[in-house]
N, C-alpha and C positions, 0 to 999 in steps of 0.2 A: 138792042133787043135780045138780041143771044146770050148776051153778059146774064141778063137778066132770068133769062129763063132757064138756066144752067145754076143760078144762085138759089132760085125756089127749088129744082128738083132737089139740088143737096140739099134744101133744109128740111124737104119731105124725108128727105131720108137720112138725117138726123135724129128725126125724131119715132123714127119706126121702131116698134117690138118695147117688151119690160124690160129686157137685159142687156147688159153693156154686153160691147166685145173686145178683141183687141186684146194685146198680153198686160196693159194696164202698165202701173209702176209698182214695182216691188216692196213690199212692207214686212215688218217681220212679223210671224206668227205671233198673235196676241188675242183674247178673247174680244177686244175694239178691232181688231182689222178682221176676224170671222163675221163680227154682229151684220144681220142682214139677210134676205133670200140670198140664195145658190141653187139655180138646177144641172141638172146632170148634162151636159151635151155629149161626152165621148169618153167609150172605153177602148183600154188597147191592153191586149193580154200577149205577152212575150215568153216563149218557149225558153225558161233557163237552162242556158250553153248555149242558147242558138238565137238569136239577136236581130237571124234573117226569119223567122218563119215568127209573123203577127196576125192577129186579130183584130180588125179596130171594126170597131161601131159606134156611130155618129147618130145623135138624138136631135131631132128640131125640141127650141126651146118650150114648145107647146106640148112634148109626149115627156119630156125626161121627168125622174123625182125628184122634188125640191128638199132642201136643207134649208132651214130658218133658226138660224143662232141668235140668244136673246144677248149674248157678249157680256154672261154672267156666270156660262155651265150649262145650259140647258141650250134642248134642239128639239126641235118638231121636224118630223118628216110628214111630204106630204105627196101624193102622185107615185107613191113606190109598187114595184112592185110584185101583185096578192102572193106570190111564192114566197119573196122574200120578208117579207114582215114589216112593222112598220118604223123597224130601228131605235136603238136607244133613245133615253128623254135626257140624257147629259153627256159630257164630254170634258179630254182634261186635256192641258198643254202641257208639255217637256222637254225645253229646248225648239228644234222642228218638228217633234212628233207631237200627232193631235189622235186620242184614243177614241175610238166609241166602236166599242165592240172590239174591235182590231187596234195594233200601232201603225199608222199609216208615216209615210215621211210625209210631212204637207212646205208646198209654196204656195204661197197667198200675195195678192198684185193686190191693185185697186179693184182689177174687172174680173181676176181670174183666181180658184182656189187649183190647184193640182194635187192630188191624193196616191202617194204612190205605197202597195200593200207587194211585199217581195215574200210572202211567205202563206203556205196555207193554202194559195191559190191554185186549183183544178181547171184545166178547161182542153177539151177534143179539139185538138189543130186538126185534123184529116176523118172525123166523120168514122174512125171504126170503133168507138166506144168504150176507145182508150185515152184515160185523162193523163195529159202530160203535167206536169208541173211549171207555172210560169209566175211571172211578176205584172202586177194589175195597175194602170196608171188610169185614173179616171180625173177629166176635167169638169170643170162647173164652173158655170157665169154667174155672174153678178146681176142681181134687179137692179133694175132705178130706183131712185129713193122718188 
């Protein structure tokens, strides 16, 4: 009876939420391994020199903005946001960099994109209205098909 009731909760929770988790398996950047929903779960802004002092914020997959790559050059954003706009309508690959707007370094899994921007990036560690310069990693999940 316990075998049993331990095999249904996993399969409830299998089947829970739109998006995969999990670091997936690694595939190379290709405009076939982007195609798909991505939304945002987590950014982490790192103080450049200083490796110890971060930033992270963590999205449930129901507030973050989604990326929807058609795995042709084009991208829809959708959920972003109203400060930031609603982001370019295309995108280009070169090597592991993927451009829209920015050069980001990207790794792409089956479940997982990771977006790394080491340049350009502004953000207030300590709250006195001084922006330090740091490097931005943001992750994003995978929908279910």
């Amino acid at each position: 009876m316990r075998n049993h009731l331990l095999c249904a909760a996993l399969a409830v929770m299998a089947c829970g939420g739109d998006w995969l988790s999990g670091p997936g398996t690694p595939m190379e950047l290709a405009h076939e391994s982007l195609k798909g929903r991505w939304v945002h779960t987590s950014s982490v802004h790192t103080v450049i020199g200083s490796p110890s002092t971060k930033y992270r914020h963590e999205f449930s997959p129901d507030e973050g903005s989604i990326m929807e790559f058609d795995g042709a050059g084009g991208v829809q954003h959708f959920r972003y946001a109203p400060d930031a706009g609603p982001g370019p309508l295309d995108y280009t690959i070169r090597g592991d960099t993927l451009t829209m707007f920015f050069d980001y370094a990207a790794e792409v899994s089956t479940t997982r994109l990771v977006l790394t921007l080491d340049s350009g990036v502004l953000h207030d560690f300590d709250g006195d209205g001084d922006e330090e310069l740091a490097i931005e990693v943001t992750t994003h999940q995978r929908a279910r098909d």
